[in-house]
Each structure stands twice: as structure tokens, then as C-alpha cells.
MDTraj code that builds the backbone (N, CA, C; nanometers):
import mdtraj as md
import numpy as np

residues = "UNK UNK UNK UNK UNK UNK UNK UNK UNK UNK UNK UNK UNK UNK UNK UNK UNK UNK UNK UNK UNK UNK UNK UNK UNK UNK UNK UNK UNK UNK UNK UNK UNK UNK UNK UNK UNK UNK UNK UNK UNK UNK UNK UNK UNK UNK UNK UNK UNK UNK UNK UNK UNK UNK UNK UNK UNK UNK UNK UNK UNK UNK UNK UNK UNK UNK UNK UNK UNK UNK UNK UNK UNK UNK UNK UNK UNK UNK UNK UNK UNK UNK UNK UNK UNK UNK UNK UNK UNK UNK UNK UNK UNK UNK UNK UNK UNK UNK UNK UNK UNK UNK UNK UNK UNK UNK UNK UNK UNK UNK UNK UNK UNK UNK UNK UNK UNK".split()
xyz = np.array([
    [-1.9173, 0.6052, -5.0111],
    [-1.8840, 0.5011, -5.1060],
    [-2.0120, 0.4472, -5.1674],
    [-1.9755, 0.4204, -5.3040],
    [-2.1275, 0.3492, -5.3620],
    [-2.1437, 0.1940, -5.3210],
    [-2.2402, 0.1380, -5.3816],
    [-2.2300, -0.0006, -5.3850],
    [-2.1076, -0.0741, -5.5520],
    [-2.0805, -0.1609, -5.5061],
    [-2.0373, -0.2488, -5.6031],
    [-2.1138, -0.3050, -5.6951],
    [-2.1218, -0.2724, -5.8564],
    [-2.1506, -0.2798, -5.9254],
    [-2.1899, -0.4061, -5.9528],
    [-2.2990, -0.4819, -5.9704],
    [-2.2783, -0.6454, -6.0374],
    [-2.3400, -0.7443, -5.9742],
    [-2.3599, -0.6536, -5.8004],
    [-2.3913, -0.7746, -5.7298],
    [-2.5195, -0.8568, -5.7324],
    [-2.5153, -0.9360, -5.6653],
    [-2.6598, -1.0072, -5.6271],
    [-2.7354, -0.9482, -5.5990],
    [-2.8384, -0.9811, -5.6034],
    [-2.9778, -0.9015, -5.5391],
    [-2.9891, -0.9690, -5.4075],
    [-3.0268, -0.8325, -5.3203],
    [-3.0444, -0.8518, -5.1975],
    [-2.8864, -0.9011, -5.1057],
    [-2.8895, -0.8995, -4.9717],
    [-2.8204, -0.9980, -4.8504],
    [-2.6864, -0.8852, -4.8924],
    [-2.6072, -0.9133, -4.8292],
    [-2.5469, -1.0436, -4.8202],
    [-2.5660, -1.0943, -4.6316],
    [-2.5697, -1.0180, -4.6055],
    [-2.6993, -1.0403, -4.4020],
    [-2.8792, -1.0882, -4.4755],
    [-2.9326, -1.1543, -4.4211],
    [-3.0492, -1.2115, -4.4155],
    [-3.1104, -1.1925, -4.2813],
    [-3.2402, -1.1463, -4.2913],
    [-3.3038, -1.1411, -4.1278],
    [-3.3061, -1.2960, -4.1095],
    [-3.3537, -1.3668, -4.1981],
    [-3.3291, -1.5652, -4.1677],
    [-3.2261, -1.5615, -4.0795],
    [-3.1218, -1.5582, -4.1698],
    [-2.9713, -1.5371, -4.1108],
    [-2.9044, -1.5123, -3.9732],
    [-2.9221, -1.4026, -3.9595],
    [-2.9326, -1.3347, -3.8348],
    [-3.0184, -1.4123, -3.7315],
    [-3.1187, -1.4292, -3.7282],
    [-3.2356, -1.4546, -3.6040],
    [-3.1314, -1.6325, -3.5849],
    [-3.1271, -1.6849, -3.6905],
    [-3.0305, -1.7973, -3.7133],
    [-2.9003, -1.8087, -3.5947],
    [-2.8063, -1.7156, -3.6197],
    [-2.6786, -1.6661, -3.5859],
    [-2.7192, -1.6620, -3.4831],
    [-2.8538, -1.6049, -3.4109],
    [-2.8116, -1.4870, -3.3015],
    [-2.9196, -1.6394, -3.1936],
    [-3.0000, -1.7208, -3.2714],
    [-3.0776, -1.8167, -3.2313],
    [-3.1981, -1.7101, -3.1372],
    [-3.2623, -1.7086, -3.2343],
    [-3.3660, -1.5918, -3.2054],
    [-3.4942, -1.7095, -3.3003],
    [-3.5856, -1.7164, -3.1769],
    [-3.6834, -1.8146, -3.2699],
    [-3.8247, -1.7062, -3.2695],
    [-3.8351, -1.6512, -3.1955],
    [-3.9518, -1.5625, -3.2607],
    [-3.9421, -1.4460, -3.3302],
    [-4.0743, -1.3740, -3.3506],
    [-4.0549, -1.3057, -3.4271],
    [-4.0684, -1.1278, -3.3798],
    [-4.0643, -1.1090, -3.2731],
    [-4.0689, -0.9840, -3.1509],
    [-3.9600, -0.8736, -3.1986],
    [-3.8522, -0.9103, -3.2523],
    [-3.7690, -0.7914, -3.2433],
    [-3.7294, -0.8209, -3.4164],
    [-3.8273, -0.8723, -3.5048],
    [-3.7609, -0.8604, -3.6647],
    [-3.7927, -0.7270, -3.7224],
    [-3.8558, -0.6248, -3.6783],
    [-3.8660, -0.4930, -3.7505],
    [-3.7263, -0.4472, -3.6665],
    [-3.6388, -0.4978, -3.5859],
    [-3.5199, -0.4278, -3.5121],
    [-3.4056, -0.4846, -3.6133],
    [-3.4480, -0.6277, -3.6197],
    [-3.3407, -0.6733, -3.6948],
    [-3.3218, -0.6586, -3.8538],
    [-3.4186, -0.6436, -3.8967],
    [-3.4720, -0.5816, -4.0332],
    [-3.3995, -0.4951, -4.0691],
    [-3.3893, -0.3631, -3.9958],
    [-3.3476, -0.2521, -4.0258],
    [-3.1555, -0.2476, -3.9966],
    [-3.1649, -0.3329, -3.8867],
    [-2.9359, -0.3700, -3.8696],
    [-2.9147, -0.4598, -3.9887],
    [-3.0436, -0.5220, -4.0528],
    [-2.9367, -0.5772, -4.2077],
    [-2.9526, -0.5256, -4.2753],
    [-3.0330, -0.4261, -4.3381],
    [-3.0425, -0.3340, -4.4276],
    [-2.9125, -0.2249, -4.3752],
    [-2.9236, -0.1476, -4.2807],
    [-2.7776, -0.0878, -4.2622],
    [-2.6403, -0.1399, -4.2985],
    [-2.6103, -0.3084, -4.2773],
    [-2.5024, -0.3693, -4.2871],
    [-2.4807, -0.4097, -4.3896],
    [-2.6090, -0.4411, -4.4862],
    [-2.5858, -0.4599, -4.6239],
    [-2.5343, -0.3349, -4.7005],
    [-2.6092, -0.2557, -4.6735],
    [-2.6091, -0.0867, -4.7477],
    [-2.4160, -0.0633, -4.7078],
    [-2.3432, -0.1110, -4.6201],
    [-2.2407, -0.1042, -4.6238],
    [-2.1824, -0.1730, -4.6765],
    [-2.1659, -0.2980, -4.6292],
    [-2.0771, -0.4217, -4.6972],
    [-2.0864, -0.4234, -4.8601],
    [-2.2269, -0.3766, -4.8955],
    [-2.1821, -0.3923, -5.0830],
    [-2.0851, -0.2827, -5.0705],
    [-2.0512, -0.1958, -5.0469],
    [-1.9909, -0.0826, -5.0926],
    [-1.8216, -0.1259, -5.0614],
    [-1.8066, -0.2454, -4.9967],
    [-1.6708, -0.2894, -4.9520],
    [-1.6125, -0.3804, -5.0766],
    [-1.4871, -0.3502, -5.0848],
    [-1.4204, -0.4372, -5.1526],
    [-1.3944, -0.6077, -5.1456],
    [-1.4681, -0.5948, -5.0301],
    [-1.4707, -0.7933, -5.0156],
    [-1.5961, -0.8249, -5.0660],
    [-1.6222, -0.7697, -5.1457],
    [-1.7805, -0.8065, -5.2599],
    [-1.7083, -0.8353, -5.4098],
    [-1.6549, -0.8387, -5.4090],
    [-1.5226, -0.7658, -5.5524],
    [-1.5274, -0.9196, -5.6110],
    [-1.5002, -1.0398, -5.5089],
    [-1.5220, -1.1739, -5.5925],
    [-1.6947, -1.2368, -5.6069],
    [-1.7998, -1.1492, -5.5606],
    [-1.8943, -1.1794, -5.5661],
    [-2.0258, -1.1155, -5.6890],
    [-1.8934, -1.0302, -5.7345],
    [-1.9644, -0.9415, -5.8699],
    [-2.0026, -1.0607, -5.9853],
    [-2.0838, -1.0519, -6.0229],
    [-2.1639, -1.1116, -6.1688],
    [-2.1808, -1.3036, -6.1370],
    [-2.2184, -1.2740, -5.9966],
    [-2.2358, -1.4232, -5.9137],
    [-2.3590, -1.4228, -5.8907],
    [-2.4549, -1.6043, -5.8741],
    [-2.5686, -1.5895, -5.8187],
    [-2.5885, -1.5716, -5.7033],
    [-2.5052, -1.6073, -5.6064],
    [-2.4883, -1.5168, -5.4288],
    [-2.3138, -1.4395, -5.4027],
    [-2.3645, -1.4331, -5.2965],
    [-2.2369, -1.3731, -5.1999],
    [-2.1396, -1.4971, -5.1815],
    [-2.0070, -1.5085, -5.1560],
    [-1.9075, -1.5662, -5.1539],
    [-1.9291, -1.6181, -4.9612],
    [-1.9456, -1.7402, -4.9610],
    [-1.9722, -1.7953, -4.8159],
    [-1.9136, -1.6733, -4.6565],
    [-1.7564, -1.6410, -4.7487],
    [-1.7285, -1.5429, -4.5958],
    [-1.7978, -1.4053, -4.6117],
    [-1.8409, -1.3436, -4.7225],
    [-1.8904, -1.2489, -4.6927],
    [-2.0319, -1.2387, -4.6391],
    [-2.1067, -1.3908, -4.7025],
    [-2.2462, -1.3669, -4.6289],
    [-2.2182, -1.4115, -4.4537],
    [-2.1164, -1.4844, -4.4218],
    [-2.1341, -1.5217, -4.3036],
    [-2.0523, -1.3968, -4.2372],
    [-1.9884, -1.3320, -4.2822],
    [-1.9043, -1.1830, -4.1888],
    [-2.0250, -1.0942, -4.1931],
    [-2.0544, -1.0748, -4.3022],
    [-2.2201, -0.9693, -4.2675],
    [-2.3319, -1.0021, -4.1863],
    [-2.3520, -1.1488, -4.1847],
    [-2.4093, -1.1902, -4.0331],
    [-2.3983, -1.2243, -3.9223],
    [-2.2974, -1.1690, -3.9290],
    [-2.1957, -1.1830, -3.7546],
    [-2.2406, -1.0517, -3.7274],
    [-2.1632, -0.9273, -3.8615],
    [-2.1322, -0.8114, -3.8025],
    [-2.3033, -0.7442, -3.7485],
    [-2.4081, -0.7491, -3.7909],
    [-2.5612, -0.7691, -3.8369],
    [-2.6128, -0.7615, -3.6902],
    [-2.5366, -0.9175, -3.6189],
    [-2.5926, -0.9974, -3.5037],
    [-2.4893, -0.8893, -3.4304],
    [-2.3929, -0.8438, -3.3871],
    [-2.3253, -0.7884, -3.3122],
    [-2.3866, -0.6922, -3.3064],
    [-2.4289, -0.5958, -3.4250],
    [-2.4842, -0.4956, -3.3937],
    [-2.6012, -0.4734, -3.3246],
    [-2.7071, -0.5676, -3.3773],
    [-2.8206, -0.6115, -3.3153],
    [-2.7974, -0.6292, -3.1237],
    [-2.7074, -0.7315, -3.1371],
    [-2.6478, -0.7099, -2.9927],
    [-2.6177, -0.5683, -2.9234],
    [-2.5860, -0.5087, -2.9626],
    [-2.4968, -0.3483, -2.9012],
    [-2.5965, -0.2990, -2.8644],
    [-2.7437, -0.3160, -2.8952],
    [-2.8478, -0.2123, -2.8009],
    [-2.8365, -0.3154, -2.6747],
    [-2.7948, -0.3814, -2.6434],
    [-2.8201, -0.3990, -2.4716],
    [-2.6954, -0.3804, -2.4173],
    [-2.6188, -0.2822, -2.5057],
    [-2.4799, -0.2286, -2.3862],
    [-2.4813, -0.0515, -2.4588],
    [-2.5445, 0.0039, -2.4608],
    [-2.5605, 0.1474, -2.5283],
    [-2.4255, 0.2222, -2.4914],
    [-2.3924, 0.1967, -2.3458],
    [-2.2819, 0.2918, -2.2846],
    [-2.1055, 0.1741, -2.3284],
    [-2.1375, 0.0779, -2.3959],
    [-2.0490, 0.0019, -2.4627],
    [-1.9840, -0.0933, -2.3038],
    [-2.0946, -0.0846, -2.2042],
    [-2.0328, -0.1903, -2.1532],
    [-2.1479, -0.2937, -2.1340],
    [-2.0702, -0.4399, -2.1423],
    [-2.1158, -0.5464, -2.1857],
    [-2.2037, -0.6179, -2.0590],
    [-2.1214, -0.5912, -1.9714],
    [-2.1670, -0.6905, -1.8502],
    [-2.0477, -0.5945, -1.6953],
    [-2.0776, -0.6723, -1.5861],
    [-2.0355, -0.6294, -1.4420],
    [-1.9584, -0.7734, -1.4188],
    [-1.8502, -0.7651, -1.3848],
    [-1.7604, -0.8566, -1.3513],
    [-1.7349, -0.8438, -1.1881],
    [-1.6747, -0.9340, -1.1501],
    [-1.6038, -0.8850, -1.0208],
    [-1.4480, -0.8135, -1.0178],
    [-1.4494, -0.7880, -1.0910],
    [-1.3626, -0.7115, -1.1511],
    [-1.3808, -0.5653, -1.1869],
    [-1.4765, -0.5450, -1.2065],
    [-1.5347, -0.4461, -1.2351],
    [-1.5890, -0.4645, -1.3948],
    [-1.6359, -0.3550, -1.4743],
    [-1.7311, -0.3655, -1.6073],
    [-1.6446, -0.4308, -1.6563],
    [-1.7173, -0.4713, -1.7750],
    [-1.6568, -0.5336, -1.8875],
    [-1.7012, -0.4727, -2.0084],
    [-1.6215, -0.4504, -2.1168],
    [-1.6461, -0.3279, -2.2149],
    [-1.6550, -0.4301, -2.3643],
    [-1.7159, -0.3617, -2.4330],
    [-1.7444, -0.4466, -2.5788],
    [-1.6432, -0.3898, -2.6579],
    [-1.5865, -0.5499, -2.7033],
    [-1.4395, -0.5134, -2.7828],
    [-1.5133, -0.3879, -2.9118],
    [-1.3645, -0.3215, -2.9237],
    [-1.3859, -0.2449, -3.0564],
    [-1.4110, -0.2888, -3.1528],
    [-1.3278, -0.3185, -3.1723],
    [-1.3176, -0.4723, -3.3183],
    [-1.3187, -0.5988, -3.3261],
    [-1.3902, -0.6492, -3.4027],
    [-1.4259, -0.8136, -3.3885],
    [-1.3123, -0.8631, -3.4722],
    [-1.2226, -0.9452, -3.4264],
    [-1.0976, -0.9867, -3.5332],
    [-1.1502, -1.1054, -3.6197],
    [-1.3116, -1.1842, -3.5933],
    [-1.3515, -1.2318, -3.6916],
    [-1.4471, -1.2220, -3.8036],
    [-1.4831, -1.0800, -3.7880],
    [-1.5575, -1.0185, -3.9054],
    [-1.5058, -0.9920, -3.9695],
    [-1.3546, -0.8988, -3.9172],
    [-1.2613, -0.8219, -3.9857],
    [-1.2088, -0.9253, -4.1245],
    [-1.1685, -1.0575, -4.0165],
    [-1.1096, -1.1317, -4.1113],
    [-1.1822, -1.1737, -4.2152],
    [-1.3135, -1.1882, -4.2092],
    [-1.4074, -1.2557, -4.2944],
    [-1.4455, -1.1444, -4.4339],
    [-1.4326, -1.0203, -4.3525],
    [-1.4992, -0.8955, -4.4889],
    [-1.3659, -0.8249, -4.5371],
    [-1.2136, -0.9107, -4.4706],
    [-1.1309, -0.8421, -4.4923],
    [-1.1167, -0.6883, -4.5211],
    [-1.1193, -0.6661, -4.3822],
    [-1.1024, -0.5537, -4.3190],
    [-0.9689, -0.5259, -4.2354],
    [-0.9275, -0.4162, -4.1601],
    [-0.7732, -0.3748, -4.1370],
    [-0.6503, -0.4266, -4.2203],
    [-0.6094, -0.4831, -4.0707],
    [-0.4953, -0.6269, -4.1016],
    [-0.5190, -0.7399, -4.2287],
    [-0.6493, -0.7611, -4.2053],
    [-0.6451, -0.9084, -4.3359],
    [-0.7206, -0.7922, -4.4519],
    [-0.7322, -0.6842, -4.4828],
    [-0.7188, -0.6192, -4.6389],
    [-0.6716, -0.6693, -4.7408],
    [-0.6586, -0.6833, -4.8292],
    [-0.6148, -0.7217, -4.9499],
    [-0.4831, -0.5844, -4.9970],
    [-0.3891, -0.6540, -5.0363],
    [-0.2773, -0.4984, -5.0803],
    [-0.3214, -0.4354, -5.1911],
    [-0.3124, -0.2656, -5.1726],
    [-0.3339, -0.2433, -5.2939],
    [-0.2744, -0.1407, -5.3446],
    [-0.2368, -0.0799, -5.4915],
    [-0.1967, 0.0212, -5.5210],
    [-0.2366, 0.0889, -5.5957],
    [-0.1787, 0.2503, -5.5402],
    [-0.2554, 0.3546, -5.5741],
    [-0.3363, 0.4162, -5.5218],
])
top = md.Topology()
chain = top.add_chain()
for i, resn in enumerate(residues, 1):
    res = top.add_residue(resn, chain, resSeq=i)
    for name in ("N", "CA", "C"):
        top.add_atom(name, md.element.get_by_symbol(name[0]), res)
traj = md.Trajectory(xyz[None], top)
């Protein structure tokens, strides 16, 4: 998929953003985080929840804040590589598949927009 035509320059994830989100006050892992918002941006323009943010001076509040969730999650996922999160007494605990509040925010699955054709 390409990007969406129109948009803003730069974001709609910010390394600010992120280190923000994730409450990250130094600066040790920003060439890590650098590169998960450039990946997440390079996606999210290409999504249709950019569609009300075309020929705007930013991103529409849920999409910059769903791209810095999804950004910070990812950033997160290198300290569970094998996708589990933590050891319970229960046994592991596994990192959900899907975040049902990114989804909702970049309207994704379930909260999509209908469309035809």
C-alpha cells in the first residue's frame, strides 16, 4: 500500500511522543525508538484512518495518539521476543494479539469504517 496522499509532514508517532507514552526520560534506547516510529509511521499513512487528516496542519488527535501506543507496544515487544510477557503463578503470560485500543483509535478490524466495493 502507498502512503495517503496530502498528508502532513512527518508523525503521526513522534520519538517525543513515544519516550512520553512509554515515560522514558533518557536518551539510551532513541536510535531503537527512532526506527519503531519510522516503521509505524511508514504504515499508518498508508491506512485509511489518515483519510480525515489529508490537506490538514497535523494528524487528527486519535490517529497521532493510536500511532503512539501502537510505536510504544512495539518498542515494548523486544523484551518478550518469544511473545511471552511475564511468568505468573499460573504459568506464562502471553502478549495479547491485538490491542482493542489501537485498533479502535486507527480504526482497524471491528471499528473499520464500512465500505463499498
Amino acid at each position: 500500500m502507498s502512503e495517503v496522499p496530502g498528508l502532513p509532514e512527518g508523525g503521526p508517532a513522534t520519538l517525543e511522543g513515544v519516550r512520553d507514552f512509554l515515560r522514558i526520560t533518557d536518551g539510551t534506547d532513541d536510535d531503537r525508538i527512532t526506527a519503531v516510529v519510522a516503521a509505524v509511521n511508514a504504515r499508518v499513512r498508508s491506512w485509511p484512518c489518515c483519510l480525515d487528516s489529508v490537506d490538514a496542519e497535523e494528524f487528527t488527535a486519535n490517529v497521532t495518539e493510536g500511532a503512539t501506543m501502537l510505536a510504544g507496544r512495539l518498542f515494548r515487544r523486544r523484551e518478550s521476543p518469544a511473545g511471552v510477557a511475564a511468568f505468573g503463578e499460573l504459568g506464562p503470560v502471553y502478549v495479547m494479539r491485538n490491542d482493542p485500543d489501537v485498533a479502535m483509535l486507527l480504526n482497524l478490524g471491528t471499528w473499520s469504517r464500512p465500505q463499498v466495493g
